[in-house]
DRENNU-574361 format. One record per atom (N, C-alpha, C): x, y, z; residue in one letter. Coordinates in steps of 0.02 Angstrom, whole numbers, plus 50000, padded with zeros to 5 digits. Each point is the difference from the previous one (the first is absolute). Layout:
N
XYZA ...
***
This chain:
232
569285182748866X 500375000850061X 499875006850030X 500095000050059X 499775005150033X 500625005050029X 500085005449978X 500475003050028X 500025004150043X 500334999750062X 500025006850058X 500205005650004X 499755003049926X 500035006549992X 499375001249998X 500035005150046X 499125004350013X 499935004649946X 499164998049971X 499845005149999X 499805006050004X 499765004349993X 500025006449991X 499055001350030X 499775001350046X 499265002949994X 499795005049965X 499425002550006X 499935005149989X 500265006350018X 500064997650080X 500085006850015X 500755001550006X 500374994949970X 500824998849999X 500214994250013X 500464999050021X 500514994550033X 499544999450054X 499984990750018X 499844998650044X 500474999050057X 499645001050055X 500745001850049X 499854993650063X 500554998749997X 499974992150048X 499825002050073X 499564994950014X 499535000450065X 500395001350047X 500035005250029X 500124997150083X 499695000250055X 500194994950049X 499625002050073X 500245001150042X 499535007350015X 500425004250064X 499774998650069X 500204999650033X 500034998250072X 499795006250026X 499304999050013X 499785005250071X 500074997650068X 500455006350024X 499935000250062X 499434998850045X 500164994950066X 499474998950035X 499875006250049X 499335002150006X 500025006250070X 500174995050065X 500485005550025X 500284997350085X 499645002450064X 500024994050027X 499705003650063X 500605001250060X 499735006850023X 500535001550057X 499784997750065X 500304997850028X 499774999050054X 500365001450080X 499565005350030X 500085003850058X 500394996250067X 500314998750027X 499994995450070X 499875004750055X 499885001150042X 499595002250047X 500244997950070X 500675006050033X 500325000550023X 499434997150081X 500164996650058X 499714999050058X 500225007750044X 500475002849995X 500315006450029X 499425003850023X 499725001949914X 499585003850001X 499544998650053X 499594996450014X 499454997750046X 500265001350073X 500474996550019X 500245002250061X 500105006150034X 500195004549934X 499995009150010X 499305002150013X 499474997649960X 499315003250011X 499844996750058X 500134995050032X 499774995250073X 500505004950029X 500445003850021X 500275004250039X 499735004450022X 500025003249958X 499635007649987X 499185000850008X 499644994150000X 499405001350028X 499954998650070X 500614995950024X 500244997950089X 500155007150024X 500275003749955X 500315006150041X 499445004449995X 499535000149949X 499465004250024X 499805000150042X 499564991549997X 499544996450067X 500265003050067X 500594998449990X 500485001650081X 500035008650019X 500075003949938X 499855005850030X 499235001850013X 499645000949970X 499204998550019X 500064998650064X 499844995750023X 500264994950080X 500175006250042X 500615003650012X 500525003950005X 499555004250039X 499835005149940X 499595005949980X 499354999850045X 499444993449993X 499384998050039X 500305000650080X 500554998850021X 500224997750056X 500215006650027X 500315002949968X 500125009250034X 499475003650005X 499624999949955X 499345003650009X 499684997450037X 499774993550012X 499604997850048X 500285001250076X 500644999150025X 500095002550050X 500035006549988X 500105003349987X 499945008350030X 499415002749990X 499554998649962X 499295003049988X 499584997250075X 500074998450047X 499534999550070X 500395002350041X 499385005050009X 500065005950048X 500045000950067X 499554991650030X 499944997450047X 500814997750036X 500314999249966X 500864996550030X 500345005049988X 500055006549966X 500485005550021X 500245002850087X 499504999250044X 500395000450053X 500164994550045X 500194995549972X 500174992350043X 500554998349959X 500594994850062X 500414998249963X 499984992550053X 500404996549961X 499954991450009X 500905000350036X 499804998350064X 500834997650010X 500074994349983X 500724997950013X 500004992450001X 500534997950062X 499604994950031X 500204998150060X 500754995249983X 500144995650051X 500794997050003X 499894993349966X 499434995849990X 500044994449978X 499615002749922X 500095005049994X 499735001849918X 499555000449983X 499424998850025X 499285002450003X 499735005850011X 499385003149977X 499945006350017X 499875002850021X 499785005350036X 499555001550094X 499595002849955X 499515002550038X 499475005649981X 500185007349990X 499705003149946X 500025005749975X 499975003750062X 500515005150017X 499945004550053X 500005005249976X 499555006850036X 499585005549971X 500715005249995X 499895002949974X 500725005849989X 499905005250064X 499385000849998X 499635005450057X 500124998750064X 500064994050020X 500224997750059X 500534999350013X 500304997949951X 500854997950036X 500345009450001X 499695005049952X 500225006650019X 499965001050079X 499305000050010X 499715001350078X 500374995450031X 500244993749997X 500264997150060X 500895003349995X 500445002949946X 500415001450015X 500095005950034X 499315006549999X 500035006850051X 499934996350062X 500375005650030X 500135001050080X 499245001150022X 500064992850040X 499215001950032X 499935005150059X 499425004549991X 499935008550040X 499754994750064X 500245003850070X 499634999050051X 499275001450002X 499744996050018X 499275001350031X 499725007250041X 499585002349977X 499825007950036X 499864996550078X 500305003950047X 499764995150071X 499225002650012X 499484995850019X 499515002649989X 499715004050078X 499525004049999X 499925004650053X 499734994150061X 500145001150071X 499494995850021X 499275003950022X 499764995650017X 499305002450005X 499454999150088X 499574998550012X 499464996250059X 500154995149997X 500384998550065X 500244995950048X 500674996449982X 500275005749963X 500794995249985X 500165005550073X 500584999750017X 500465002250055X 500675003749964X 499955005850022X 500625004649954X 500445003450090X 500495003449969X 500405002350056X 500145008649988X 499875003050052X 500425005750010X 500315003250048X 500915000349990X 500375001450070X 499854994950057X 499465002250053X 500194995450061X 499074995349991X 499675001949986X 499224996149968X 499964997649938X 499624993950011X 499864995149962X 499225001049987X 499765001949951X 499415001449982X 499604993449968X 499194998950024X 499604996749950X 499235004850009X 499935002149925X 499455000849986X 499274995349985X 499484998350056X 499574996450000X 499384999549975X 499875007049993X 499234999949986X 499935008949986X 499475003649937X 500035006149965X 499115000550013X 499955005850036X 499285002549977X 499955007049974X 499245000449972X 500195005449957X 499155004350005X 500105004649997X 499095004049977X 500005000150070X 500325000750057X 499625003250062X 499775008250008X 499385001250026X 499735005349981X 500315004750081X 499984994850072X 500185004050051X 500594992850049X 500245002450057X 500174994050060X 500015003850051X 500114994550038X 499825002050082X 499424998950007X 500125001150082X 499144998150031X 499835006450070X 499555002449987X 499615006050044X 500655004649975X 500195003650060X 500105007749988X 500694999049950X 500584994150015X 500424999749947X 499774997949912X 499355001449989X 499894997249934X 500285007349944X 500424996449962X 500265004849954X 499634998549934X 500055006049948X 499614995849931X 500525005049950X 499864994649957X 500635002249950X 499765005449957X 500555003049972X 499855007149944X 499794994449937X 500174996149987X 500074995849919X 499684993450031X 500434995550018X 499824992250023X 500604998950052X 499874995150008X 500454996450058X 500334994249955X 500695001550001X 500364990149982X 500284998350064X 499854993750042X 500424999150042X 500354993249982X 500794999550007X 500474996250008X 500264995150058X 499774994349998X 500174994750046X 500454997250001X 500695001350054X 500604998149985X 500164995550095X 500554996949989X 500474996950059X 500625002549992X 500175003150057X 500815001850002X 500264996850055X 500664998149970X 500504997150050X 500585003250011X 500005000250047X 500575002049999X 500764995250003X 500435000449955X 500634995149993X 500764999950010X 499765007750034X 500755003150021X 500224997950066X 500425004250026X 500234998950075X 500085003250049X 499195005949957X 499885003650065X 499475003049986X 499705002150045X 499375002249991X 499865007249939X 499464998849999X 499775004549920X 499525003450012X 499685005249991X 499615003449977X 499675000549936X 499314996549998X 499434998649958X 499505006649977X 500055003649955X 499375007150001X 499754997049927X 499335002149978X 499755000349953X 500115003449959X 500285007650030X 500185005249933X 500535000149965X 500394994150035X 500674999249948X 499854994449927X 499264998949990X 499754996249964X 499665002849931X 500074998049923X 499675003449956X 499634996449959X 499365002049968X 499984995949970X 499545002849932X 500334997449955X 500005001849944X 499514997649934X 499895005149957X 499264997249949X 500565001349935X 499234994949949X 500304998449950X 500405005949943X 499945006550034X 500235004849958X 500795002750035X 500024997050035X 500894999950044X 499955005450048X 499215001850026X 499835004650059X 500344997450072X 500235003150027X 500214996850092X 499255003750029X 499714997650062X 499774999950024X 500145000950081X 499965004350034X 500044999350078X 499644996450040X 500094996550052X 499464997250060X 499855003950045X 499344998850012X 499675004950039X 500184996850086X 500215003250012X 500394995650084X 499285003050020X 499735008049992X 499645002050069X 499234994250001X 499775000549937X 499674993850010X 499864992550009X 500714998949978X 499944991850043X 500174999850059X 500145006550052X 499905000250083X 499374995550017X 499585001149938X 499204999150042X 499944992849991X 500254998049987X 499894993649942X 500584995050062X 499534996150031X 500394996450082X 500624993449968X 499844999149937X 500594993349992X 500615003749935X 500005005450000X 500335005649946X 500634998350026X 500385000550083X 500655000050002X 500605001949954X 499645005749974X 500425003049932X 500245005950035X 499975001450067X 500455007750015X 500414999250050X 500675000049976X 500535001050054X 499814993050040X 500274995749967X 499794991850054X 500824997949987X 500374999350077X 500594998750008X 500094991050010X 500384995849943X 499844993349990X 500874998350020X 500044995550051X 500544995850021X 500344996049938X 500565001150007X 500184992949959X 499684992849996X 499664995749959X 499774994649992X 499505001649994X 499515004450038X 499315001250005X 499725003049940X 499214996249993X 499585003149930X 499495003950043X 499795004849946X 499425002650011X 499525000549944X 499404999749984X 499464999049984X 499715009049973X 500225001149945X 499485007250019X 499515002249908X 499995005350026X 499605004249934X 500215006149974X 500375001349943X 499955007049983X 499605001349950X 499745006750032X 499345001849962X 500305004249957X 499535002249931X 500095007849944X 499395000250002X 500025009149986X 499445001349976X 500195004449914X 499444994649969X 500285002949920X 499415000549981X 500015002549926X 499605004449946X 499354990849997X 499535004149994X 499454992149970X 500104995349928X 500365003949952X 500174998149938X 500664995850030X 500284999750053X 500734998949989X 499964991850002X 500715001149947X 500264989049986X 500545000250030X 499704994750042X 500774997450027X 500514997349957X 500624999950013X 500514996849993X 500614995950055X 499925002750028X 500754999550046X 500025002250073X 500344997250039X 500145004650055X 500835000750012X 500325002450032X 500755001449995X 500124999150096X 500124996150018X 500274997650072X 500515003550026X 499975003150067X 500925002750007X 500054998650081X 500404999250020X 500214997950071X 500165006750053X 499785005149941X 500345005250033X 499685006449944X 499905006650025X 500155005249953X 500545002249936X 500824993150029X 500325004549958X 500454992149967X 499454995349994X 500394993649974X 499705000149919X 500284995249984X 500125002349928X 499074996449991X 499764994350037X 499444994549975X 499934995949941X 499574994749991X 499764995649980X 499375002449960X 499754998249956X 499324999649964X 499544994050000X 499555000750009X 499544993549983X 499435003149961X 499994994349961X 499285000049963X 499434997150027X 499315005949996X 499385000350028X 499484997049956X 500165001449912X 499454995149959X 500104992349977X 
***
């Protein structure tokens, strides 16, 4: 018969089996929030969008060409054309009168009781007159072809020496009355003109050969203030 008392091994008492239960390794497992993703899809929108931003400021202000223009906008909301800065300054100054300009051959000017037109300018005469009245000049001869009227309401007295005429360096000049005596269509000395009536005449100078004309200065009289006209 067999009894269930153990023996003894060698190496002692035999020691009753057991089986131990190993643990299985676990797996963890992560879940993987959707949040997250939506935060990184934000935040690369808000880059993108500043980028955008940034391209858009710099690009308008870097042309140099649209710093002096600005865009109105009209009443139905559309936009007019760029108007210049430069101009709308100038159109808000006070516009200067016009310099009145001088008149000249064959406009018609006034002084006191005559109405002057200068017609026709010669110049480089060396003498005038004919036989014993022939005079000849120290310099040259300019003679001045004028019509006087007279526009007053009473008769006037016409002389040549109340006449000047002037070079481009602001010289006056005298008329030579004694020699346009000789000179038969001169009517430049002491010619007494009716109211309404014109006369036709010449005042002569005698000036330097270098000399430039400019001007002559008209007067109705020795002691009226006159008119100027321009000779070039």
């Amino acid at each position: 018969m067999h009894s269930n008392q153990q023996h003894p091994g060698p190496y002692g008492p035999a020691q009753p089996y057991q089986q131990t239960a190993q643990p299985y390794p676990q797996t963890v497992i992560v879940q993987k929030k959707g949040g997250g993703c939506l935060k990184a899809v934000l935040i690369s929108a808000g880059v993108l969008m500043g980028i955008i931003v940034l391209a858009a400021i710099f690009s308008g202000g870097g042309s140099g060409g649209d710093s002096d223009t600005t865009t109105t906008a009209t009443s139905n909301g559309t936009s007019a054309k760029p108007a210049d800065k430069a101009a709308d300054k100038a159109a808000d100054k006070p516009k200067q009168a016009d310099k009145p300009k001088t008149p000249g051959i064959g406009d018609l000017v006034k002084d006191g009781k005559f109405a002057f037109k200068v017609t026709k300018v010669e110049k480089g005469l060396s003498q005038v007159g004919e036989g014993f009245m022939v005079s000849k000049a120290q310099g040259q001869y300019v003679l001045v072809h004028l019509n006087v009227k007279n526009i007053g309401d009473k008769a006037q007295m016409f002389t040549g020496s109340a006449q000047k005429l002037i070079d481009t360096q602001g010289r006056q000049f005298d008329a030579d009355s004694g020699a346009a005596i000789g000179m038969k269509d001169s009517n430049a000395f002491l010619n007494n003109i009716n109211p309404g009536n014109t006369v036709n005449g010449i005042v002569l100078f005698d000036v330097p050969k270098d000399f430039k004309i400019k001007s002559i200065e008209l007067h109705d009289s020795f002691f009226s203030g006159g008119v100027t006209v321009t000779l070039r």
